[in-house]
VOPAGU-2260 file (C-alpha; in pm, 1 decimal, decimal comma):
REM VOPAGU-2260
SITE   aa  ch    i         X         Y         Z
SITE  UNK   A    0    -660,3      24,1     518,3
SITE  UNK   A    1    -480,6    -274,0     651,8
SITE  UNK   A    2    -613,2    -250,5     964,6
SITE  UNK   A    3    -962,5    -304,8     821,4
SITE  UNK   A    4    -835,7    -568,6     536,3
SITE  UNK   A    5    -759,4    -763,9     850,7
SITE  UNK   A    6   -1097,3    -731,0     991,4
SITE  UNK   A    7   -1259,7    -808,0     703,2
SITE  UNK   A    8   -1100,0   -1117,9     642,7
SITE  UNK   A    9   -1151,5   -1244,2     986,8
SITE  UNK   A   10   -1556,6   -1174,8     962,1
SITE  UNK   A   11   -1535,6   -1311,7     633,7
SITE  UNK   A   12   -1262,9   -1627,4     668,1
SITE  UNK   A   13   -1377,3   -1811,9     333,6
SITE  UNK   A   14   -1358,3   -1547,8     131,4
SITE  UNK   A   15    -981,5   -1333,3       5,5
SITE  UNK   A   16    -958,0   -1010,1      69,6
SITE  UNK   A   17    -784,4    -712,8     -86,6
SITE  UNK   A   18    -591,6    -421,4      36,7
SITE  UNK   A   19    -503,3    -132,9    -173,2
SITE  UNK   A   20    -293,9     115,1       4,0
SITE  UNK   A   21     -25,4     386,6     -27,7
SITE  UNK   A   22     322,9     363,4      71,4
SITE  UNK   A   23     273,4     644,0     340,4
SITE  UNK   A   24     -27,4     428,0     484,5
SITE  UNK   A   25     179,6     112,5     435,0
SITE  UNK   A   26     449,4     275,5     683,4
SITE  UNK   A   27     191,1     305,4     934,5
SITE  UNK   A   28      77,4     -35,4     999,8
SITE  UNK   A   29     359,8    -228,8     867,7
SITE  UNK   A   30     398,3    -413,2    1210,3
SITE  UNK   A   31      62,5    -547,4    1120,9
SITE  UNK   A   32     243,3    -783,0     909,1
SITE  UNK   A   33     344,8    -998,3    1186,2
SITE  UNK   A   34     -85,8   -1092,6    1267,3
SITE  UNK   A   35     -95,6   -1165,4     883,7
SITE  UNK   A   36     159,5   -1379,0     887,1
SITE  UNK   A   37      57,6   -1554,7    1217,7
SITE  UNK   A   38    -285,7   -1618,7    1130,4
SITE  UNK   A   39    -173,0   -1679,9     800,3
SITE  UNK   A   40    -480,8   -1466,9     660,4
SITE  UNK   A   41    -560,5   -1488,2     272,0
SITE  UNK   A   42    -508,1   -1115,5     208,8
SITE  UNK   A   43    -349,4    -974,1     -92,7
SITE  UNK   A   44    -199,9    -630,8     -19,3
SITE  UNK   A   45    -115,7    -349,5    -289,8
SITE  UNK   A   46     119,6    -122,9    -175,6
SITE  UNK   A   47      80,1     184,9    -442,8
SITE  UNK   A   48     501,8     306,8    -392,5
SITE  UNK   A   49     522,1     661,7    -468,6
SITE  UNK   A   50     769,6     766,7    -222,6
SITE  UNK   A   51     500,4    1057,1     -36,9
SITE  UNK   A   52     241,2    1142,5     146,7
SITE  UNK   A   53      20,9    1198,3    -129,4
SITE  UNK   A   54    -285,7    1334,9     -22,7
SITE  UNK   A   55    -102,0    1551,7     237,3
SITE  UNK   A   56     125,0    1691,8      -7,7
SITE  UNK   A   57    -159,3    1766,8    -309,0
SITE  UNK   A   58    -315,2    1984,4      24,1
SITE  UNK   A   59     -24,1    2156,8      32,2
SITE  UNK   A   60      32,5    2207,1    -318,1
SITE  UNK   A   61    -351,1    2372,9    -343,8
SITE  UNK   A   62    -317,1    2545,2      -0,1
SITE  UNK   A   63      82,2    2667,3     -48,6
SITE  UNK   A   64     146,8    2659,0    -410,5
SITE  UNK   A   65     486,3    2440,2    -434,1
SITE  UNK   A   66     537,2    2489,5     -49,3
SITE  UNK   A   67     608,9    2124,5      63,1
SITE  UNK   A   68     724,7    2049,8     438,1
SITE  UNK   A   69     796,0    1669,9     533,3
SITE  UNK   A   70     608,3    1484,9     295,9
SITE  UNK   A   71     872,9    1347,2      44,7
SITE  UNK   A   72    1052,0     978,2     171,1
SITE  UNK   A   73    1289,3     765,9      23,5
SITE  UNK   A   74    1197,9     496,7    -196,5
SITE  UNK   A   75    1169,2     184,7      16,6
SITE  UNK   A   76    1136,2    -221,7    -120,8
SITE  UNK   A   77     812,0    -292,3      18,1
SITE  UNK   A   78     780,1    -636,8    -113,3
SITE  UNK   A   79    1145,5    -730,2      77,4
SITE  UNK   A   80     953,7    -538,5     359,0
SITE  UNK   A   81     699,4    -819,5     371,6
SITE  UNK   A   82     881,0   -1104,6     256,6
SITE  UNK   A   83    1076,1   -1042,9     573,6
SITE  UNK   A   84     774,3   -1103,5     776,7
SITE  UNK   A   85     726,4   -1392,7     603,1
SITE  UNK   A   86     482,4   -1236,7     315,5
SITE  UNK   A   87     484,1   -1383,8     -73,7
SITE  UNK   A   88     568,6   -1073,9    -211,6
SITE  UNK   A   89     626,8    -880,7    -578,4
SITE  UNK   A   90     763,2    -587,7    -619,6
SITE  UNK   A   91     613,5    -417,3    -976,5
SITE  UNK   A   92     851,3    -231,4   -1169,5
SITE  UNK   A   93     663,6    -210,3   -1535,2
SITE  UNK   A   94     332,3    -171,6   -1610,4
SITE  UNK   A   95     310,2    -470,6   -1832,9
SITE  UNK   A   96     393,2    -709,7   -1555,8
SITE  UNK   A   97     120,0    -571,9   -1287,2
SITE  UNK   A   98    -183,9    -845,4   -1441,9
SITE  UNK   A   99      46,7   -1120,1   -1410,4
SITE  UNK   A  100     191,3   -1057,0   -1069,2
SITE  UNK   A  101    -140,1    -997,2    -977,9
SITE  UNK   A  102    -295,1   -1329,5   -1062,3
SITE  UNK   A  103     -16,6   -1503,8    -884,7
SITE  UNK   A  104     -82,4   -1305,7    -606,4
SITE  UNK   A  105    -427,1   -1372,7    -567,3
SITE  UNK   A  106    -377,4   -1760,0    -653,5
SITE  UNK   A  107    -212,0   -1792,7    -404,7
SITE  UNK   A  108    -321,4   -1970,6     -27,9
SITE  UNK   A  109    -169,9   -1735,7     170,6
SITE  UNK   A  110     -72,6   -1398,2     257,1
SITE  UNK   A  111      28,5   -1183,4     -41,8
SITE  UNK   A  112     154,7    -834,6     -95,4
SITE  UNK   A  113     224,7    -625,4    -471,7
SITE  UNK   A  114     409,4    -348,1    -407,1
SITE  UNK   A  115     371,7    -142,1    -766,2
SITE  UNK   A  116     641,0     143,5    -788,0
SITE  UNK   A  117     440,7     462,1    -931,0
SITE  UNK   A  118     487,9     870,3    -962,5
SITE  UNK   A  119     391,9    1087,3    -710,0
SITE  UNK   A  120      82,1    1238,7    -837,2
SITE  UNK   A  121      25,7    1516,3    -622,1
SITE  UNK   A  122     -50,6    1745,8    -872,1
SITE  UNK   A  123    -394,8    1565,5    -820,9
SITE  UNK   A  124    -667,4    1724,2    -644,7
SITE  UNK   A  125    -704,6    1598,2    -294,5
SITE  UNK   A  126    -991,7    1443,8    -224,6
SITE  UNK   A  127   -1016,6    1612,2     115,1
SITE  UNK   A  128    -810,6    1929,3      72,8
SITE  UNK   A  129    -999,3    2158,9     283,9
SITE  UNK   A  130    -916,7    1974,7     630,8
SITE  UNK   A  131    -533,6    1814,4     525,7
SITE  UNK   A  132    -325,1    2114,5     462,5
């Protein structure tokens, strides 16, 4: 997703673009930070923190009933994660703050990321099940 956020905003440089992503994802293409941060691109990124794989571990919950291998991780500051590359960052604790933190992010002129602490979900139905477990 970030990878594409990027491109995006550099076809579309007078417009802001927005990045939702998991935490799993997140982990992925966190060195993208760095181009964010030099370009100083207008994104806002929302990191959705649950601490798994989601999608991979709801295809093993419907394919293996309660059989999960690898999928769980440690809960990791996201927001710190960015802010060390230089990032305005927010990490979202309650529900009640997430509009708020969200119009700062947004107002702001540069390169923002919301990372919003959530459950794991992956009693869900995944959307691709058939091909990810």
């Amino acid at each position: 997703a970030l990878g594409a956020a990027i491109g995006a905003q550099v076809g579309q440089p007078g417009r802001r673009t927005v990045c939702a992503m998991g935490d799993g994802s997140f982990g992925f293409c966190v060195g993208e930070l760095e181009t964010v941060t030099r370009y100083r691109l207008p994104l806002t990124m929302i990191v959705f923190s649950n601490a798994t794989y989601g999608w991979i571990k709801a295809g093993q919950n419907a394919g293996f009933g309660q059989r999960f291998h690898n999928v769980d991780f440690g809960r990791t500051d996201h927001a710190a994660v960015a802010a060390a590359f230089g990032v305005r960052s927010w990490r979202v604790e309650d529900p009640s703050d997430l509009d708020r933190v969200l119009r700062l992010a947004l107002a702001h002129d540069g390169p923002t990321l919301v990372d919003v602490v959530s459950q794991p979900l992956h009693e869900a139905a995944a959307p691709v099940s058939e091909w990810i477990a």
